[in-house]
Backbone as XML, in Angstrom:
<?xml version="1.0"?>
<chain id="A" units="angstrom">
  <residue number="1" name="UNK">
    <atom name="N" x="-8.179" y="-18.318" z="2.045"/>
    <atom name="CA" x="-8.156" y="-17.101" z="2.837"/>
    <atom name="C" x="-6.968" y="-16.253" z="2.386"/>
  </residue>
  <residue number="2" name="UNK">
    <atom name="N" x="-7.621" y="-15.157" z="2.122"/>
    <atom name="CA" x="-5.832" y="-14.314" z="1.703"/>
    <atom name="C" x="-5.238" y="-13.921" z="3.091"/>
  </residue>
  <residue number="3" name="UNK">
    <atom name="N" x="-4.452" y="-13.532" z="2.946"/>
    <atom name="CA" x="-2.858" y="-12.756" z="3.511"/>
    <atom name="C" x="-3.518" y="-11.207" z="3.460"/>
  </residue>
  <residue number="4" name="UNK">
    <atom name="N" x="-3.575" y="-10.322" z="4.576"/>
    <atom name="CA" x="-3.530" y="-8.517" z="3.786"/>
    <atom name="C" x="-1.896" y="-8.403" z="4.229"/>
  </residue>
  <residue number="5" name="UNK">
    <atom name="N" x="-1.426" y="-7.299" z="3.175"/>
    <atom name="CA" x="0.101" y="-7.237" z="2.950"/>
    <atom name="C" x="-0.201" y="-5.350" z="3.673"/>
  </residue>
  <residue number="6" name="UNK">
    <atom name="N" x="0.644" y="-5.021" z="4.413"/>
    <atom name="CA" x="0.878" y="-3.691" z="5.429"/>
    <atom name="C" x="1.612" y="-2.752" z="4.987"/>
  </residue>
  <residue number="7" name="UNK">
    <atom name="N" x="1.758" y="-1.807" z="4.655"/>
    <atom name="CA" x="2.960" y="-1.214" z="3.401"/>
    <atom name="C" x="2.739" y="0.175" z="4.194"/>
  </residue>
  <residue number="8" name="UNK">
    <atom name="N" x="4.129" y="0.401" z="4.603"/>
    <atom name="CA" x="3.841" y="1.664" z="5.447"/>
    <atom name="C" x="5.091" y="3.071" z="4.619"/>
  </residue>
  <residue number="9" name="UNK">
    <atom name="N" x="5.011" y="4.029" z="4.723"/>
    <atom name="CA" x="5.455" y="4.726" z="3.870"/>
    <atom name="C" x="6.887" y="4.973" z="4.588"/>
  </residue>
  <residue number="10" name="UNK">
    <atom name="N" x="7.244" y="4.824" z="5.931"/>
    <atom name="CA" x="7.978" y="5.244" z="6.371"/>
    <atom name="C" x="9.123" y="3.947" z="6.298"/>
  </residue>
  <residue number="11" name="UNK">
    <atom name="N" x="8.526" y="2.859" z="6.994"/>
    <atom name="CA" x="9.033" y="1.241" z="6.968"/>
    <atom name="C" x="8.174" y="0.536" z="6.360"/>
  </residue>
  <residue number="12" name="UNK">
    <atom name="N" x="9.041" y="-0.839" z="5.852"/>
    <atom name="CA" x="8.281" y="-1.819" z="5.659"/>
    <atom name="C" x="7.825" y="-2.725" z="6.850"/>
  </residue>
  <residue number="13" name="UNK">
    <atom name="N" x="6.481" y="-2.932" z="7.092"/>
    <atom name="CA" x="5.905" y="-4.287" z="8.188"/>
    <atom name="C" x="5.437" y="-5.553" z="6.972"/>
  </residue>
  <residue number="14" name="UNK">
    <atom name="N" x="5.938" y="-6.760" z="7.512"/>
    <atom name="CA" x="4.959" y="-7.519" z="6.108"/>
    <atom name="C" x="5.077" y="-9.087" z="7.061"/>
  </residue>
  <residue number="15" name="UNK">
    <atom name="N" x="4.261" y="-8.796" z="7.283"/>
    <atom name="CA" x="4.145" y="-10.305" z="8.346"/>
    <atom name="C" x="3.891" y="-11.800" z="7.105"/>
  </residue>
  <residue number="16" name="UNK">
    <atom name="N" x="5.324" y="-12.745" z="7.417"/>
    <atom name="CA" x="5.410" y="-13.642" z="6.218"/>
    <atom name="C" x="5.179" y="-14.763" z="7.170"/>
  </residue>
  <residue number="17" name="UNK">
    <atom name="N" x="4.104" y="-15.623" z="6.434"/>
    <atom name="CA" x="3.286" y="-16.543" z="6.921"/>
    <atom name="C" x="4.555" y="-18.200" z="6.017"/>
  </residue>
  <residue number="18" name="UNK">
    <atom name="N" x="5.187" y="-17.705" z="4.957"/>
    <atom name="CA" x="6.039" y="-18.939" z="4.628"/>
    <atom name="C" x="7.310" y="-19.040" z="5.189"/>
  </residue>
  <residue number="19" name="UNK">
    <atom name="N" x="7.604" y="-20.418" z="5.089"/>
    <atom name="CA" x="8.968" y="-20.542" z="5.762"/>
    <atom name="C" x="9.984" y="-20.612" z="4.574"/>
  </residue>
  <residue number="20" name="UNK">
    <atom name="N" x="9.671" y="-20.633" z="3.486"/>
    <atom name="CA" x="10.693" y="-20.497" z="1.977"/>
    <atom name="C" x="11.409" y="-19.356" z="2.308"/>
  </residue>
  <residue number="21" name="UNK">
    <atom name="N" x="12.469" y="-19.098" z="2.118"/>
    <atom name="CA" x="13.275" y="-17.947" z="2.125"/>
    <atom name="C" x="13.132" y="-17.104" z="0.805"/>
  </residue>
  <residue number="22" name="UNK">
    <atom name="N" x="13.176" y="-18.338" z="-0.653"/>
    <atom name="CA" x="13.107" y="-17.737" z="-1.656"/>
    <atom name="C" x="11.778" y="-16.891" z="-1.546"/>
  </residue>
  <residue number="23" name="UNK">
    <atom name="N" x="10.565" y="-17.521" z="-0.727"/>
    <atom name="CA" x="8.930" y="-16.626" z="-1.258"/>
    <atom name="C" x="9.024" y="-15.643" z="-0.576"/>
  </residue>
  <residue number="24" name="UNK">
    <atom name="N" x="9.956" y="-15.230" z="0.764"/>
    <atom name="CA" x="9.746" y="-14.207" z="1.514"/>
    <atom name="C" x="10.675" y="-13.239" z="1.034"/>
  </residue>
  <residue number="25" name="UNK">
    <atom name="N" x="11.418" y="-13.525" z="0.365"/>
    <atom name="CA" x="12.477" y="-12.533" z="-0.231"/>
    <atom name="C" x="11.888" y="-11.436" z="-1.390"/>
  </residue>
  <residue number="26" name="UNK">
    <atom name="N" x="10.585" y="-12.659" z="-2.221"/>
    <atom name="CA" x="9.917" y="-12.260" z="-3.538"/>
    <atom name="C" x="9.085" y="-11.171" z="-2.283"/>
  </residue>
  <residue number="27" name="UNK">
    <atom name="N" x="8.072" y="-11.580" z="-1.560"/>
    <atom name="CA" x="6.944" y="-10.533" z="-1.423"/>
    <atom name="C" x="8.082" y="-9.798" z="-0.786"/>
  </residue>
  <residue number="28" name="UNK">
    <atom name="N" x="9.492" y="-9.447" z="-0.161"/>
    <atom name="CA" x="9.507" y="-8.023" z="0.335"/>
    <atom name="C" x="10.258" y="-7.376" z="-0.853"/>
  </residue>
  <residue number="29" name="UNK">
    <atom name="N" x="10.489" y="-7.768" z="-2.139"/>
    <atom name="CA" x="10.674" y="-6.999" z="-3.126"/>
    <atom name="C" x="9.596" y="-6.294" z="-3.476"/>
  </residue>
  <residue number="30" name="UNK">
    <atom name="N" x="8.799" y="-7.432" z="-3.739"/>
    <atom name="CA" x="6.921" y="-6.828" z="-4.105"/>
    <atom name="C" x="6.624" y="-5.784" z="-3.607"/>
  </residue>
  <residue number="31" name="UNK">
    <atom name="N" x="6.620" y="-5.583" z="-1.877"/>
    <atom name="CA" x="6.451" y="-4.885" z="-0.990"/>
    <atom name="C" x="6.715" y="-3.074" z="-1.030"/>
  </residue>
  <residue number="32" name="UNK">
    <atom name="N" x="8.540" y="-3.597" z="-1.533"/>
    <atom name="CA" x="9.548" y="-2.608" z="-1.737"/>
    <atom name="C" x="8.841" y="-1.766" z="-3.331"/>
  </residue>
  <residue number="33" name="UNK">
    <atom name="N" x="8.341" y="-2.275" z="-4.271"/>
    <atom name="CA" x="7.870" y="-1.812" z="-4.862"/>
    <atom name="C" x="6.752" y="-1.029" z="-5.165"/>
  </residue>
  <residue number="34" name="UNK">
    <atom name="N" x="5.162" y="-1.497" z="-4.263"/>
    <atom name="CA" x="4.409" y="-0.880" z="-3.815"/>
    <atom name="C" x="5.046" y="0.323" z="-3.110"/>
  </residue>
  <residue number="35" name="UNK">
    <atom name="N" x="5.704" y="0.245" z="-2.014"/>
    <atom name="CA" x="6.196" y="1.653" z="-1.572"/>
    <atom name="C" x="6.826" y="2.491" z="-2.322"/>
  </residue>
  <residue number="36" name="UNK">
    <atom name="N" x="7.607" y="2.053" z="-2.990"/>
    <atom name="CA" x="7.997" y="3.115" z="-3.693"/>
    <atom name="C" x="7.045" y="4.011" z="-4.991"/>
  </residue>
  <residue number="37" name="UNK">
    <atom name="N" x="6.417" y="3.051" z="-5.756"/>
    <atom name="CA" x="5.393" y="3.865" z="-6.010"/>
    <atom name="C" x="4.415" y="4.889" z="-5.603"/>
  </residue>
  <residue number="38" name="UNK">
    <atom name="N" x="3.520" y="4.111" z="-4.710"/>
    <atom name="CA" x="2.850" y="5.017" z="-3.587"/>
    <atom name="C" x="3.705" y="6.701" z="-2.763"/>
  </residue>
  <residue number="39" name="UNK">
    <atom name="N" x="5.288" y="6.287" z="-2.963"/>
    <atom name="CA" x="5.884" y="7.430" z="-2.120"/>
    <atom name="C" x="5.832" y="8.492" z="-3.619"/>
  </residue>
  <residue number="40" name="UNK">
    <atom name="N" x="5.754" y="7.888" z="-4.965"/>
    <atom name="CA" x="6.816" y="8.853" z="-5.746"/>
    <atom name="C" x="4.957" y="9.772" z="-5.771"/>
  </residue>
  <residue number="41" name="UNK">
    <atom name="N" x="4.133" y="9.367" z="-5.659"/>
    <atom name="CA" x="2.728" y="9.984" z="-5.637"/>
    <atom name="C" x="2.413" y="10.730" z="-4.491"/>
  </residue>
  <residue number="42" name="UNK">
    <atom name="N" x="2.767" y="10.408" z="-3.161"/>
    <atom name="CA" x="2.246" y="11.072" z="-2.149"/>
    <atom name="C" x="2.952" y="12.628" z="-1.301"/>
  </residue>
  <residue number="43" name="UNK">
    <atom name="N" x="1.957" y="13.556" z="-1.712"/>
    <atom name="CA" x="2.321" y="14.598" z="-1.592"/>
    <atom name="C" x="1.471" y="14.995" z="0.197"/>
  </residue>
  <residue number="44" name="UNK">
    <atom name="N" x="2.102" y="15.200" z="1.327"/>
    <atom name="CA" x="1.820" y="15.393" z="2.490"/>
    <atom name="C" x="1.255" y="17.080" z="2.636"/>
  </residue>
  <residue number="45" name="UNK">
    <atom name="N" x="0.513" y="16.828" z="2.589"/>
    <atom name="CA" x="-0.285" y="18.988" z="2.955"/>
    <atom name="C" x="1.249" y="19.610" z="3.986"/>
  </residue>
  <residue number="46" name="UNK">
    <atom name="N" x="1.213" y="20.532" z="3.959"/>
    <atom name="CA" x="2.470" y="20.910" z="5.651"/>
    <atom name="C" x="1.568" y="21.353" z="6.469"/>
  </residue>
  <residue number="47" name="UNK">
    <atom name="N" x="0.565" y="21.758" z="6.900"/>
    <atom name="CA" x="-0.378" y="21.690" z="7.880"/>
    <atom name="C" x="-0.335" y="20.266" z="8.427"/>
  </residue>
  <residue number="48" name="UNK">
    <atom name="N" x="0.014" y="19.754" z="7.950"/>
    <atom name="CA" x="-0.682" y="18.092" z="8.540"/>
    <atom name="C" x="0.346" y="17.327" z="8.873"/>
  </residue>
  <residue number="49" name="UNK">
    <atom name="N" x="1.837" y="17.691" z="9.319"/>
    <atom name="CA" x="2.778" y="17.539" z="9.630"/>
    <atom name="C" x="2.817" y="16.997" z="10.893"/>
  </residue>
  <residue number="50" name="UNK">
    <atom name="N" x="2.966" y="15.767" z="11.401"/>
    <atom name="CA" x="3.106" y="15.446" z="12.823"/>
    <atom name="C" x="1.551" y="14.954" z="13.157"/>
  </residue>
  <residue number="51" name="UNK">
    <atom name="N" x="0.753" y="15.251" z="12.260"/>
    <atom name="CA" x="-0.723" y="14.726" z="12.314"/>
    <atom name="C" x="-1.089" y="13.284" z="12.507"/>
  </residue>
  <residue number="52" name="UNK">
    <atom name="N" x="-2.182" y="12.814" z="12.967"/>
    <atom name="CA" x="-2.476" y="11.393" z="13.240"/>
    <atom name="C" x="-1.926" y="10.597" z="11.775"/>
  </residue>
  <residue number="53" name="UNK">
    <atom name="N" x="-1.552" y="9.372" z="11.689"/>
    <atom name="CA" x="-1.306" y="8.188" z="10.546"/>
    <atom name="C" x="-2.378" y="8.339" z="10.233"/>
  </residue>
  <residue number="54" name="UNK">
    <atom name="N" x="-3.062" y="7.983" z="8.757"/>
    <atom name="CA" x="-4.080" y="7.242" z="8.732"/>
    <atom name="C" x="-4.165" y="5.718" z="7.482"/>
  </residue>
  <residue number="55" name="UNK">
    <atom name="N" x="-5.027" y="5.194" z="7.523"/>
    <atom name="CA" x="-4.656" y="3.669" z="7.130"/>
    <atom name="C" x="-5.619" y="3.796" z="6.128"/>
  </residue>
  <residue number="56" name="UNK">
    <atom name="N" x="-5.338" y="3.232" z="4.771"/>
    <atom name="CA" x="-5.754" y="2.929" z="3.504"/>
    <atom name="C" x="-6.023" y="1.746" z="2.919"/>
  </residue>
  <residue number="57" name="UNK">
    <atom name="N" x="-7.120" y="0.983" z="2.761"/>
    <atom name="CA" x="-7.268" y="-0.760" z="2.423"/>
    <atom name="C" x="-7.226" y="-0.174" z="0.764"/>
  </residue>
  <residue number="58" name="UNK">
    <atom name="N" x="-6.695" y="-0.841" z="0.617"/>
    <atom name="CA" x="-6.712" y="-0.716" z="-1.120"/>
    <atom name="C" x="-6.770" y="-2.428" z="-1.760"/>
  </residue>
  <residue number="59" name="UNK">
    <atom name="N" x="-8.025" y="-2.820" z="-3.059"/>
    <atom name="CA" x="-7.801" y="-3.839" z="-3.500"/>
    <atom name="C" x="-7.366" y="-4.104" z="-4.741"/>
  </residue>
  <residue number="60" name="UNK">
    <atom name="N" x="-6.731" y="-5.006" z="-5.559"/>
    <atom name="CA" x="-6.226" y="-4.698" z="-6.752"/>
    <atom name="C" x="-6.537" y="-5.958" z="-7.553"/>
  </residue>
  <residue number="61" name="UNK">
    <atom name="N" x="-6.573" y="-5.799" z="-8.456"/>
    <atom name="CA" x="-6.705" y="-6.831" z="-10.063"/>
    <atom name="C" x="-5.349" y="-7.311" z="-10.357"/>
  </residue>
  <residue number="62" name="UNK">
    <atom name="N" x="-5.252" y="-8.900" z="-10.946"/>
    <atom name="CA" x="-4.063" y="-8.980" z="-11.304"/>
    <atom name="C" x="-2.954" y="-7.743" z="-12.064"/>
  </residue>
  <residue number="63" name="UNK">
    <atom name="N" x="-3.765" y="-7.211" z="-12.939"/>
    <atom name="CA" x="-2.900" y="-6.350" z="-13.388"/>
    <atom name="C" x="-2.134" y="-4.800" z="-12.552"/>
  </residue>
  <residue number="64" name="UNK">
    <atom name="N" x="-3.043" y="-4.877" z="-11.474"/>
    <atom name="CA" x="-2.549" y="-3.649" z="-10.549"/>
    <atom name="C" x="-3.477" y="-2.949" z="-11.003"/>
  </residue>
  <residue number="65" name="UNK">
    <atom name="N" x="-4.887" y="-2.895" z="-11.284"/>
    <atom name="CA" x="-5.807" y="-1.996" z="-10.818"/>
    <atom name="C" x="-6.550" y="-1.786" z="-9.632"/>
  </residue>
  <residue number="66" name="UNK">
    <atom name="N" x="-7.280" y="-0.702" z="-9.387"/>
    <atom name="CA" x="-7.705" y="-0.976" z="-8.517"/>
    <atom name="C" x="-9.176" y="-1.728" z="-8.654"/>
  </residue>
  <residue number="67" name="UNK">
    <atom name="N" x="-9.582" y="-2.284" z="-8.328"/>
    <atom name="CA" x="-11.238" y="-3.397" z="-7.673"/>
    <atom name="C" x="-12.487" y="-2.727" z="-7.569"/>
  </residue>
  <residue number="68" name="UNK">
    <atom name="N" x="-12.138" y="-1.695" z="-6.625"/>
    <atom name="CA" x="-12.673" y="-0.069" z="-5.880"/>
    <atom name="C" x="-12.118" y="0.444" z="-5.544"/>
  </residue>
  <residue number="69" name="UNK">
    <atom name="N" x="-12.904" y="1.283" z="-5.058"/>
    <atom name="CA" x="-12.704" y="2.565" z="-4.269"/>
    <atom name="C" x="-11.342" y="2.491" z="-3.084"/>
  </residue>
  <residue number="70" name="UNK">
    <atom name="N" x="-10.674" y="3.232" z="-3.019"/>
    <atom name="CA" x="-9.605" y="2.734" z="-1.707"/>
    <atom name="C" x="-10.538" y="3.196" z="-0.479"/>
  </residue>
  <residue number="71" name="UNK">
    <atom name="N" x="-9.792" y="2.621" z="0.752"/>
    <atom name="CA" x="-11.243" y="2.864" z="2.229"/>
    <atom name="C" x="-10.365" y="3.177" z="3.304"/>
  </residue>
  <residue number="72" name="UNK">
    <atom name="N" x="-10.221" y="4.762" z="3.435"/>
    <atom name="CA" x="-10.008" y="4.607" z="5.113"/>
    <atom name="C" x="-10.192" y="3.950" z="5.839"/>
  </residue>
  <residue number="73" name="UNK">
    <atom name="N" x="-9.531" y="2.743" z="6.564"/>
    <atom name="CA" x="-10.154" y="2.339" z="7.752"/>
    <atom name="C" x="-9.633" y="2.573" z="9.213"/>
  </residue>
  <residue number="74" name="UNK">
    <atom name="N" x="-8.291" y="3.580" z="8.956"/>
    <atom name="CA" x="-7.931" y="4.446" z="10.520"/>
    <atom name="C" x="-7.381" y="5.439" z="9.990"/>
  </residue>
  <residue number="75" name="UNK">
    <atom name="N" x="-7.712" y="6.468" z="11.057"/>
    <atom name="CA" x="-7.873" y="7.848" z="11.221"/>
    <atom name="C" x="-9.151" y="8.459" z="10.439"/>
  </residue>
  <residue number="76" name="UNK">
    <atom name="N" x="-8.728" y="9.950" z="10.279"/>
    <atom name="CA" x="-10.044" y="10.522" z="10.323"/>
    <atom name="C" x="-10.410" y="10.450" z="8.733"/>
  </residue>
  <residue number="77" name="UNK">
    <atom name="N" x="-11.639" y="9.907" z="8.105"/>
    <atom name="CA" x="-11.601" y="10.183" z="6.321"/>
    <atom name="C" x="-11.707" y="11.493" z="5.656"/>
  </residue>
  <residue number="78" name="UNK">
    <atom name="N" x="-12.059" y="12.605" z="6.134"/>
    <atom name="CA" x="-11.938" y="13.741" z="5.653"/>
    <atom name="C" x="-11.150" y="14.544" z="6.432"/>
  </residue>
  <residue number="79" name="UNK">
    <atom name="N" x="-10.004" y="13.871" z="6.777"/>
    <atom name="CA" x="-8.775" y="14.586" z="6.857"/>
    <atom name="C" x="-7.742" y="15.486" z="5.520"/>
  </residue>
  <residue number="80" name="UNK">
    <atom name="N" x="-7.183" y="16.077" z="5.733"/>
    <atom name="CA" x="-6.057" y="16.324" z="4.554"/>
    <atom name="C" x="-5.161" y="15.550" z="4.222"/>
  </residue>
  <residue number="81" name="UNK">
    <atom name="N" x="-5.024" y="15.029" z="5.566"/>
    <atom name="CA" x="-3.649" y="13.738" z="4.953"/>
    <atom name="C" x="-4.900" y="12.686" z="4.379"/>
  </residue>
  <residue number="82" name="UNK">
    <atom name="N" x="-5.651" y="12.220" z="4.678"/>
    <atom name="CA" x="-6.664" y="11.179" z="4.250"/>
    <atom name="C" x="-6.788" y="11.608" z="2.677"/>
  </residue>
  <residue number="83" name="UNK">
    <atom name="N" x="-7.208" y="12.563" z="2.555"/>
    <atom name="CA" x="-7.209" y="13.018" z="1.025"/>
    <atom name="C" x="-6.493" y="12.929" z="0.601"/>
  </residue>
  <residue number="84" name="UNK">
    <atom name="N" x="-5.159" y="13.211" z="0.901"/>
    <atom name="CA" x="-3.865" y="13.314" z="0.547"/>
    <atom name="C" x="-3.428" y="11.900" z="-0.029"/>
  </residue>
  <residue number="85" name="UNK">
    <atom name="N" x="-3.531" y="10.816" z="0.712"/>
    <atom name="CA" x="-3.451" y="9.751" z="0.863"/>
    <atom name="C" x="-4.092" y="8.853" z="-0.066"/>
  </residue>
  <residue number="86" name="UNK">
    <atom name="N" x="-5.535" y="9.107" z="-0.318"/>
    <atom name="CA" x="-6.440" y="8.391" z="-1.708"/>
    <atom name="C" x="-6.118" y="9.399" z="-2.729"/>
  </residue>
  <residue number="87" name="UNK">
    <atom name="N" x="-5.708" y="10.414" z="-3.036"/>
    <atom name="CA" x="-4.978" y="11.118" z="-4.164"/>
    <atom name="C" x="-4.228" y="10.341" z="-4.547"/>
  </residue>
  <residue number="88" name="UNK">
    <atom name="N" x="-3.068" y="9.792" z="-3.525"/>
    <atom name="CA" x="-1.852" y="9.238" z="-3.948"/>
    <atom name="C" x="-2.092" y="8.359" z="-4.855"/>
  </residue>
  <residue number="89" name="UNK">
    <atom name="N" x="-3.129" y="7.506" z="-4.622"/>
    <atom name="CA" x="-3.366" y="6.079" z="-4.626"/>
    <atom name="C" x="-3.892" y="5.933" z="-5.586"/>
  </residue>
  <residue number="90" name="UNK">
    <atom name="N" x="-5.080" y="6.818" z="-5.658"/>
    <atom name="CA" x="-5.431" y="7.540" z="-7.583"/>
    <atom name="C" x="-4.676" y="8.041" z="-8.073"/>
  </residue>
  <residue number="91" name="UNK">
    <atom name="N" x="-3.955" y="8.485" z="-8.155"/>
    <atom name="CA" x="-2.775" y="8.945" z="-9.265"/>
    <atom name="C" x="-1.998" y="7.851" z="-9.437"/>
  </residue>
  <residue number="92" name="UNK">
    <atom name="N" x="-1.642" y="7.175" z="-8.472"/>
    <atom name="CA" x="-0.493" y="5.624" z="-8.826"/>
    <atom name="C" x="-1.105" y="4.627" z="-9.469"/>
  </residue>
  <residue number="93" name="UNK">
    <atom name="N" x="-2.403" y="4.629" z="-9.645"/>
    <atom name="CA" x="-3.300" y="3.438" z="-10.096"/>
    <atom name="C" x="-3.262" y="3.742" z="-11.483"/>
  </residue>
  <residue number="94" name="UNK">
    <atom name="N" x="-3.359" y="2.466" z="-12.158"/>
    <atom name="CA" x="-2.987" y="0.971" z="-11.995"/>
    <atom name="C" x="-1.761" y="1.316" z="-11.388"/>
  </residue>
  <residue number="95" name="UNK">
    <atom name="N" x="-1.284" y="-0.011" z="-10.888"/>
    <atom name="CA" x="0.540" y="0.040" z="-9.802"/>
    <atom name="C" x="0.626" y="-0.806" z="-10.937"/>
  </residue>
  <residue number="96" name="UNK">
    <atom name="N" x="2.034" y="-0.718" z="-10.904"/>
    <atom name="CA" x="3.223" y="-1.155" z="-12.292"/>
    <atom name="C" x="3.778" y="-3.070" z="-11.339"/>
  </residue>
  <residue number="97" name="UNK">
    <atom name="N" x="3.210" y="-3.900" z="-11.622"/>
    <atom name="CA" x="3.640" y="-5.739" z="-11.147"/>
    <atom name="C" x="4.180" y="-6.224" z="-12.031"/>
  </residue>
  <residue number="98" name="UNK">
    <atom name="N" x="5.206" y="-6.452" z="-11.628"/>
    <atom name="CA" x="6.120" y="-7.716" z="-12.577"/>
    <atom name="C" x="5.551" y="-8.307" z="-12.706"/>
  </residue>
  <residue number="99" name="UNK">
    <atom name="N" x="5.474" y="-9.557" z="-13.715"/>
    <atom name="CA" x="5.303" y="-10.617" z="-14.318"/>
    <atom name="C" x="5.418" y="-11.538" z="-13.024"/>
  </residue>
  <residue number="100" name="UNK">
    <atom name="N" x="6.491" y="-11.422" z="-12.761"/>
    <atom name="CA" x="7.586" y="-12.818" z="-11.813"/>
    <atom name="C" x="6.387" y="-12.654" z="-10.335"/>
  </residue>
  <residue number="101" name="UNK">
    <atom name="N" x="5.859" y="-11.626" z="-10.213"/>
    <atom name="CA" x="5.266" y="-12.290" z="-9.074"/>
    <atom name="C" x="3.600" y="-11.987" z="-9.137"/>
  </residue>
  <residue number="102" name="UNK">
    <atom name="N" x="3.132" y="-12.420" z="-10.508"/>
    <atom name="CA" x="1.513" y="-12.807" z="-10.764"/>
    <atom name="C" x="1.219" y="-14.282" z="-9.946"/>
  </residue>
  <residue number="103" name="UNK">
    <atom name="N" x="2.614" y="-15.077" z="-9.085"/>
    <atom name="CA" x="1.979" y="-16.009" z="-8.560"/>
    <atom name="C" x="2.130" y="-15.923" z="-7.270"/>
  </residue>
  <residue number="104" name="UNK">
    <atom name="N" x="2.473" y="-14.503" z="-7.078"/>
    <atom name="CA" x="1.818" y="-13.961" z="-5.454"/>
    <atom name="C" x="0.626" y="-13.319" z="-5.210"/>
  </residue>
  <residue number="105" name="UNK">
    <atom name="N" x="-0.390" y="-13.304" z="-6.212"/>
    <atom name="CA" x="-1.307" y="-12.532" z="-6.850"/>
    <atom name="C" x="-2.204" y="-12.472" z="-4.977"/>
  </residue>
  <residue number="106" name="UNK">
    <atom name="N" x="-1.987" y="-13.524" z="-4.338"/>
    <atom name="CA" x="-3.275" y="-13.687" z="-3.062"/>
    <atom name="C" x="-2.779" y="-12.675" z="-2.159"/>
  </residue>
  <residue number="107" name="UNK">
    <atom name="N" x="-1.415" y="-12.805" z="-1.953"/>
    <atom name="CA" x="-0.144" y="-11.797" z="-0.843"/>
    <atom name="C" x="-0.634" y="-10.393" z="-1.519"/>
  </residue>
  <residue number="108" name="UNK">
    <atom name="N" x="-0.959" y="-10.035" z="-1.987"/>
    <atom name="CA" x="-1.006" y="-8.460" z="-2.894"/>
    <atom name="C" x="-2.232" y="-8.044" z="-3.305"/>
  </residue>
  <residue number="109" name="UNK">
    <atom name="N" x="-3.037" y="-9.078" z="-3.252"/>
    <atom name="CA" x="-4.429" y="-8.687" z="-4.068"/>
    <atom name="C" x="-5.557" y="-7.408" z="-3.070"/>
  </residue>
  <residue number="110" name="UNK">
    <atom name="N" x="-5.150" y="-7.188" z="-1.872"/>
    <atom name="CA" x="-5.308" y="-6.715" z="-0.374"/>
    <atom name="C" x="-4.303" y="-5.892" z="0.337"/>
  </residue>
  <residue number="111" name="UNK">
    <atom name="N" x="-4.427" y="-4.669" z="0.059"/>
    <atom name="CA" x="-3.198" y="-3.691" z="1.008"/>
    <atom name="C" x="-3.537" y="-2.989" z="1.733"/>
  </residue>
  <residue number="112" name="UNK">
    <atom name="N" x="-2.906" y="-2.808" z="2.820"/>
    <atom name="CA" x="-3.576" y="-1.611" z="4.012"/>
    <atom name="C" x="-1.856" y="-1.087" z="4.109"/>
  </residue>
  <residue number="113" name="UNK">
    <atom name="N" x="-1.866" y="0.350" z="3.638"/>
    <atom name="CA" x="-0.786" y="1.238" z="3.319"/>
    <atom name="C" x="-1.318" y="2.495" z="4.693"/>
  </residue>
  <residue number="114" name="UNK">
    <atom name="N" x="-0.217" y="2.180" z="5.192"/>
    <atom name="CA" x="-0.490" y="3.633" z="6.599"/>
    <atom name="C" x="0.707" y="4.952" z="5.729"/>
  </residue>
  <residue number="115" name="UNK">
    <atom name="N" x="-0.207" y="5.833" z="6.140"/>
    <atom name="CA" x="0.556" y="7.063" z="5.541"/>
    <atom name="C" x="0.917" y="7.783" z="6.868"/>
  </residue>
  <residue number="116" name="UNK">
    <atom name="N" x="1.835" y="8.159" z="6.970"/>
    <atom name="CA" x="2.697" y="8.346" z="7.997"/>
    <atom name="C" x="2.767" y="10.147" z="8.120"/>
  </residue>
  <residue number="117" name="UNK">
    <atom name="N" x="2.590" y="11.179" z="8.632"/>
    <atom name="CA" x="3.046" y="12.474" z="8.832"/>
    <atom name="C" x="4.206" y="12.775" z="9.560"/>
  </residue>
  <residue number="118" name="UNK">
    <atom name="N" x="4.997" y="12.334" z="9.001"/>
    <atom name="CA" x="6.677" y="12.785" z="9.087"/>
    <atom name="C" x="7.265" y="13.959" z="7.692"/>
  </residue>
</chain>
């Protein structure tokens, strides 16, 4: 059963199911990295400022492609931030994975990224 990993643009949430310190340290680097990618891509409309979140499942290939299609699964899908939001996600794709953590491949292979209107 995988793990889905939560990657929010504003904070990190990443609910760690191990008690290793070393493995929980690796996925919130991992984590830290997905966000920052995803942020250097996501361009917010200014109409849509203060607008509902909406939530993005995205799946990926070892190498950081994407699987499919990314999927709204909260808020509205033909929103501007929603667009806004699978733009991002197409333009960042493939995401750039270290080596060092292809053996977190299950923690990552599954993301639901909330895009935030702040």
């Amino acid at each position: 059963m995988s793990r889905l990993s939560t990657l929010l643009l504003a904070s990190v949430v990443f609910s760690l199911s191990s008690p290793a310190a070393e493995a929980q340290d690796q996925r919130r680097v991992l984590i830290e990295i997905f966000q920052q990618q995803v942020r250097s891509c996501y361009i917010l409309p200014e109409k849509e400022r203060g607008a509902e979140s909406v939530v993005v499942e995205l799946r990926l290939e070892p190498n950081g492609a994407l699987t499919r299609q990314p999927e709204v699964i909260h808020g509205l899908p033909d929103s501007l931030m929603a667009r806004a939001a699978l733009r991002a996600i197409d333009k960042c794709a493939p995401f750039k994975v270290p080596k060092e953590f292809a053996s977190l491949y299950r923690d990552w292979r599954t993301l639901r990224i909330r895009f935030d209107a702040q």
